[in-house]
ZAVEXLUM-181689 format. One line per field, with one value per residue (C-alpha): x, y, z; residue number from 1; residue in three letters. Coordinates in steps of 0.25 Angstrom, whole numbers, plus 5000, padded with zeros to 4 digits. Layout:
N
px: [X; ...] $
py: [Y; ...] $
pz: [Z; ...] $
num: [NUM; ...] $
residuo: [ala; ...] $
***
This chain:
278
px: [4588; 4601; 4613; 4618; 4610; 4615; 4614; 4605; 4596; 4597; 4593; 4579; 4575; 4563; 4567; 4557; 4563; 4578; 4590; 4602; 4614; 4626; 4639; 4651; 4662; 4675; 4681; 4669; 4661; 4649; 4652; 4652; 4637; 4634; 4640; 4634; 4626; 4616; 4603; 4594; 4609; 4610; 4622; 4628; 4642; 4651; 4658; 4645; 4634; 4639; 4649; 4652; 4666; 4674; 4685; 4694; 4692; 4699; 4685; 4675; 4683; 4683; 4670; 4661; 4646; 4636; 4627; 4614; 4607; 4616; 4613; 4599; 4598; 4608; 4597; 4586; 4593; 4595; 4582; 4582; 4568; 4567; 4562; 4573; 4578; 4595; 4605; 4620; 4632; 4645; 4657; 4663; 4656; 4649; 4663; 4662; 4651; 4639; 4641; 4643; 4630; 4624; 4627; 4621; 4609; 4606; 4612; 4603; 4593; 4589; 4585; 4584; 4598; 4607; 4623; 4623; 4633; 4645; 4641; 4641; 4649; 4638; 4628; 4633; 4638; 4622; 4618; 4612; 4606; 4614; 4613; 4620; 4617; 4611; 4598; 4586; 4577; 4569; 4573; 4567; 4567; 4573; 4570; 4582; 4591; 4598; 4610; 4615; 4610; 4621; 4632; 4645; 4657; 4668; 4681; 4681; 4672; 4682; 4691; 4682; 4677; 4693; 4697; 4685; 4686; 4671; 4670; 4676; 4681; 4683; 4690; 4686; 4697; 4707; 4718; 4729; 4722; 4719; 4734; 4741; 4748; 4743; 4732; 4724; 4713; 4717; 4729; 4734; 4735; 4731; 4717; 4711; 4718; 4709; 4700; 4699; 4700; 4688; 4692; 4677; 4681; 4678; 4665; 4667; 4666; 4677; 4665; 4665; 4650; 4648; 4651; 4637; 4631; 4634; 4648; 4649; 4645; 4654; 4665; 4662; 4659; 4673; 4680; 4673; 4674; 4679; 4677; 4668; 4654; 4653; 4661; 4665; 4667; 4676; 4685; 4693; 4682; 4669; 4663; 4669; 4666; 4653; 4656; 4657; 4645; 4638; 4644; 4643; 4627; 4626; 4631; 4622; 4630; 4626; 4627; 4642; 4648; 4653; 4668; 4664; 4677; 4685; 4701; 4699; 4696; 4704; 4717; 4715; 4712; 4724; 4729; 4723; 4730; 4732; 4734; 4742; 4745; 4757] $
py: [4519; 4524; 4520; 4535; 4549; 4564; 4574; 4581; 4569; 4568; 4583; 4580; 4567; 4566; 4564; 4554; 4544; 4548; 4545; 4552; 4545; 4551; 4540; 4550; 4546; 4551; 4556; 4564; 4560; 4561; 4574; 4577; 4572; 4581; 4592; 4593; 4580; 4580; 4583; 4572; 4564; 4553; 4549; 4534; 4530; 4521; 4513; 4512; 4510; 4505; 4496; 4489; 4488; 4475; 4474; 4468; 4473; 4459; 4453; 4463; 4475; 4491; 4490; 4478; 4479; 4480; 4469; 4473; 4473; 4485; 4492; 4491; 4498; 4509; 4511; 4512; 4523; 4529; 4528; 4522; 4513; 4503; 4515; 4526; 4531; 4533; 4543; 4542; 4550; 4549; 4560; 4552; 4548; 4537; 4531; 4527; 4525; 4530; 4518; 4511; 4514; 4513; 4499; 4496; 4501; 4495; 4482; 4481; 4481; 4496; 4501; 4515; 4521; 4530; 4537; 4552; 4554; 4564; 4562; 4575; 4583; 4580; 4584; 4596; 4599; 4599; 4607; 4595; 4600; 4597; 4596; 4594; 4588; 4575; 4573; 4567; 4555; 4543; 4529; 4517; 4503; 4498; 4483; 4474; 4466; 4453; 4455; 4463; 4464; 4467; 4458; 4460; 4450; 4444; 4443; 4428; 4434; 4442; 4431; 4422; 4429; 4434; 4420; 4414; 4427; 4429; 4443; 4455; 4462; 4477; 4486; 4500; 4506; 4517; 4509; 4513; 4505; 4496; 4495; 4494; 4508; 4510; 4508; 4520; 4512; 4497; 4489; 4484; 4491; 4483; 4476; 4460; 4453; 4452; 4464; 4476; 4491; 4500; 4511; 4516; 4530; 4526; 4528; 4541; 4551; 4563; 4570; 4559; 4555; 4543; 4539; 4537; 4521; 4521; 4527; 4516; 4504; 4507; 4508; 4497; 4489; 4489; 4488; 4476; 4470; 4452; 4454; 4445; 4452; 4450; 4463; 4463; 4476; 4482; 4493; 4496; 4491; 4489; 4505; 4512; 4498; 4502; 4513; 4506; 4495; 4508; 4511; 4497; 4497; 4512; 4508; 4495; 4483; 4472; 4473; 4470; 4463; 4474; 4467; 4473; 4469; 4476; 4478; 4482; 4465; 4459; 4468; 4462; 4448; 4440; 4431; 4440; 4443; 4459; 4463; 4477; 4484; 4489] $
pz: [5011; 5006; 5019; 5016; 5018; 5015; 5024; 5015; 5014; 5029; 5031; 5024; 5031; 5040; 5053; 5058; 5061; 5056; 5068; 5065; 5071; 5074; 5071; 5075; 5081; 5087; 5100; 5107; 5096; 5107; 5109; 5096; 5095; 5106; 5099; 5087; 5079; 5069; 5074; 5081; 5078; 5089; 5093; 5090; 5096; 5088; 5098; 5109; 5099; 5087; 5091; 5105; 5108; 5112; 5120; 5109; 5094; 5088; 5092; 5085; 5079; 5086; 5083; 5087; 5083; 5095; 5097; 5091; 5105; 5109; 5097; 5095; 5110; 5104; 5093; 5104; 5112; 5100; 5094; 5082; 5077; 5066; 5058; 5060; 5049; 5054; 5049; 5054; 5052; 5056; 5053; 5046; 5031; 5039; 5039; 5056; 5064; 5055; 5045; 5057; 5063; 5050; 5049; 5061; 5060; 5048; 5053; 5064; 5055; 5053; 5039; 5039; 5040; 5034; 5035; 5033; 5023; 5026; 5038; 5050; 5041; 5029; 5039; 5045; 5030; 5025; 5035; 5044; 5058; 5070; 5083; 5097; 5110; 5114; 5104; 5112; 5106; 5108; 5110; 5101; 5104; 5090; 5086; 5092; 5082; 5085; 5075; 5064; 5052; 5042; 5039; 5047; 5046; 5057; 5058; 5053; 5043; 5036; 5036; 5031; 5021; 5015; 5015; 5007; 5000; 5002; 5004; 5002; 5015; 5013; 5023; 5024; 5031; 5024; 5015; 5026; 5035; 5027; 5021; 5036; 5034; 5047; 5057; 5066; 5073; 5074; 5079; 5068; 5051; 5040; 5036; 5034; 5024; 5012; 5014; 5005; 5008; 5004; 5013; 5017; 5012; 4997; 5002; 5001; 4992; 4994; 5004; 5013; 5006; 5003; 4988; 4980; 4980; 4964; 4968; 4979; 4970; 4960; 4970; 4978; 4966; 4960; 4974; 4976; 4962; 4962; 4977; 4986; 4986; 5001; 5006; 5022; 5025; 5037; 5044; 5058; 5066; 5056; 5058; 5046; 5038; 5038; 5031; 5017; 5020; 5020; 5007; 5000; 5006; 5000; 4987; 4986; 4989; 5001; 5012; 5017; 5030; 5041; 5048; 5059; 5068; 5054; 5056; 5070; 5074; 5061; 5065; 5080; 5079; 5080; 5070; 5059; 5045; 5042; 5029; 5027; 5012; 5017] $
num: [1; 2; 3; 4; 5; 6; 7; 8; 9; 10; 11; 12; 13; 14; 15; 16; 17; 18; 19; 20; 21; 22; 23; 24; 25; 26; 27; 28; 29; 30; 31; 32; 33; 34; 35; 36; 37; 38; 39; 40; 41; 42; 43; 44; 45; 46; 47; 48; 49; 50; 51; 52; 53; 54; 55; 56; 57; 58; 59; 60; 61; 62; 63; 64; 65; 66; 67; 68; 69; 70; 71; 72; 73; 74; 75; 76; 77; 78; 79; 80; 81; 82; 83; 84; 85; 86; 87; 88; 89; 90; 91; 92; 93; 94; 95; 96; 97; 98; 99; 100; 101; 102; 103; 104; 105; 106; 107; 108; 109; 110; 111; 112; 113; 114; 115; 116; 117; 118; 119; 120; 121; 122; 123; 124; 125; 126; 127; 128; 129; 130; 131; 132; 133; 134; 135; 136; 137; 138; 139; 140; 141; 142; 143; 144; 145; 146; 147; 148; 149; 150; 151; 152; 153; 154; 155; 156; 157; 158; 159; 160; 161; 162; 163; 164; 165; 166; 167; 168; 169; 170; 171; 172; 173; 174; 175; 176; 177; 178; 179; 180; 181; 182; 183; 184; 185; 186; 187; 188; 189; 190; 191; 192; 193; 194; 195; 196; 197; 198; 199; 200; 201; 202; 203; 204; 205; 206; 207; 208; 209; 210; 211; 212; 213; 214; 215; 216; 217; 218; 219; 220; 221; 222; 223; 224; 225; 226; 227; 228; 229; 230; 231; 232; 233; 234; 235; 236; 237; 238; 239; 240; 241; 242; 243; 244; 245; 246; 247; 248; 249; 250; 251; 252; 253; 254; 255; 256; 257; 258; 259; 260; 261; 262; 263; 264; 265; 266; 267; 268; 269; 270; 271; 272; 273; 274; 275; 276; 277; 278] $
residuo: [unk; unk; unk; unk; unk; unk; unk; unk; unk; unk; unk; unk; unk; unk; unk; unk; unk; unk; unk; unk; unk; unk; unk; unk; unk; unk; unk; unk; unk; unk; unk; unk; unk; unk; unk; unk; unk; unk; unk; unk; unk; unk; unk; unk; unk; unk; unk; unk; unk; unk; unk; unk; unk; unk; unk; unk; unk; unk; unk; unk; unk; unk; unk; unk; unk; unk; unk; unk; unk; unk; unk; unk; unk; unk; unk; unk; unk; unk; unk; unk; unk; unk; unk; unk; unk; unk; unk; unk; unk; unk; unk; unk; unk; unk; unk; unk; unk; unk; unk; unk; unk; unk; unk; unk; unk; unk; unk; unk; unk; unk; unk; unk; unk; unk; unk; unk; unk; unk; unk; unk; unk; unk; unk; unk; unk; unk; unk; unk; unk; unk; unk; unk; unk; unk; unk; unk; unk; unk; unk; unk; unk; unk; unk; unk; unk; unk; unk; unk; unk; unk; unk; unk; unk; unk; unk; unk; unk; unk; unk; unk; unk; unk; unk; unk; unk; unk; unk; unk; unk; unk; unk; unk; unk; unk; unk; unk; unk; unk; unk; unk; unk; unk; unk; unk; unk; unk; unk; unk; unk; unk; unk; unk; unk; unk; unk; unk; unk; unk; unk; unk; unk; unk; unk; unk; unk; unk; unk; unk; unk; unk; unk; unk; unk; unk; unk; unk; unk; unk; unk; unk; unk; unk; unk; unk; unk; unk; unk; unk; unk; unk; unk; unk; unk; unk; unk; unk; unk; unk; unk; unk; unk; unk; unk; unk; unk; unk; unk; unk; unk; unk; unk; unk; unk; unk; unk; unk; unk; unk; unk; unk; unk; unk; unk; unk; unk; unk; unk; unk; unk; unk; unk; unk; unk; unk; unk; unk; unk; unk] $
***
């Protein structure tokens, strides 16, 4: 199963079976769900069910995975079975929390799932129903996991791997951030000394769709061309990282390791190295 879905192929799907999930995020983003979701959309919350906040992001980024424990019972309330077939969107190309969630899922082990590409705007754009209010459905008691599945790196990871020059570790953040020109989210501007910038945007095509797999491959191909096959990928705080894992999987390369403390730990921990371009 393709990773990415159109709203026109999600418009003729069967709905046995299909969880649509809605990823937004933002200031009243519930609100927002309430107001107006795609129909039978439930609501997935970023920083309660994809991520469990620490009290100090130098150990485990903005944000730190859940245990699996934690999100298997998220998956129960919601209602999600072995056998769903998952659709998430996002307002944002995927870019935040619906590549997120899509990591998730499929690293706890789930097969069938899929990003809307373009995301609400797509959807409302295609003439997708919608819908408001709370939407009403059954819970399952999914199969319990012991660990994530998919590959994810430390902090001494990272470092590990740049000095034995092991792996490529590819940063997905915008070149400014990435430069040190200046710094909107975390503490400190710059990025890891020895990781590359693929700002996720390339993913992109000038819609905000996601560029082909052929298109992808290419792209990727060339970027990555005498570097360590083993690619590390990260971000602020490992969401938007996802981003591109979902590209590199889209566009038919192995599977790649999620940093998932990203800048947000690196740029805390003390007696770490930054790198600026400026």
């Amino acid at each position: 199963m393709s990773p990415i879905i159109s709203p026109s192929e999600l418009k003729n799907l069967p709905t046995e079976n299909l969880i649509i999930l809605d990823a937004r995020v933002g200031k009243d983003v519930y609100k927002n769900y309430l107001d107006k979701h795609l129909q039978g959309a439930r609501f997935i919350d970023l920083d309660k069910d994809l991520a469990e906040i620490g009290e100090d992001a130098a150990f485990g980024g903005r944000h730190p995975l859940p245990s699996v424990e934690k999100f298997a019972e998220k998956l129960s309330n919601l209602g999600v079975s072995e056998d769903s077939h998952i659709v998430i969107y996002d307002d944002k190309n995927g870019a935040n929390a619906g590549a997120r969630a899509w990591w998730m899922l499929r690293s706890f082990g789930l097969k069938n799932v899929q990003v809307l590409d373009g995301g609400f705007q797509a959807a409302e754009k295609e003439g997708l129903k919608f819908s408001s209010g709370e939407e009403i459905f059954e819970k399952f008691d999914i199969i319990k996991r012991e660990n994530w599945l998919l590959p994810t790196s430390s902090l001494e990871d990272v470092e590990n791997e740049l000095v034995n020059n092991s792996s490529t570790v590819i940063d997905v953040r915008d070149a400014y951030r990435y430069n040190g020109e200046s710094e909107p989210i975390d503490l400190v501007a710059g990025h890891i000394p020895g990781a590359i910038n693929i700002p996720f945007s390339e993913n992109l095509d000038e819609n905000g769709n996601f560029l082909k797999p052929e298109i992808l491959k290419e792209k990727y191909s060339k970027l990555l061309a005498n570097k360590p096959e083993n690619l590390i990928i990260h971000c602020g705080s490992g969401v938007t990282a996802c981003h591109t894992i979902l590209a590199l999987e889209y566009a038919g390369f192995h599977v790649s390791k999620l940093y998932v403390g990203s800048w947000s730990e690196w740029s805390r921990r003390e007696g770490k190295e930054i790198a600026r371009e400026v």
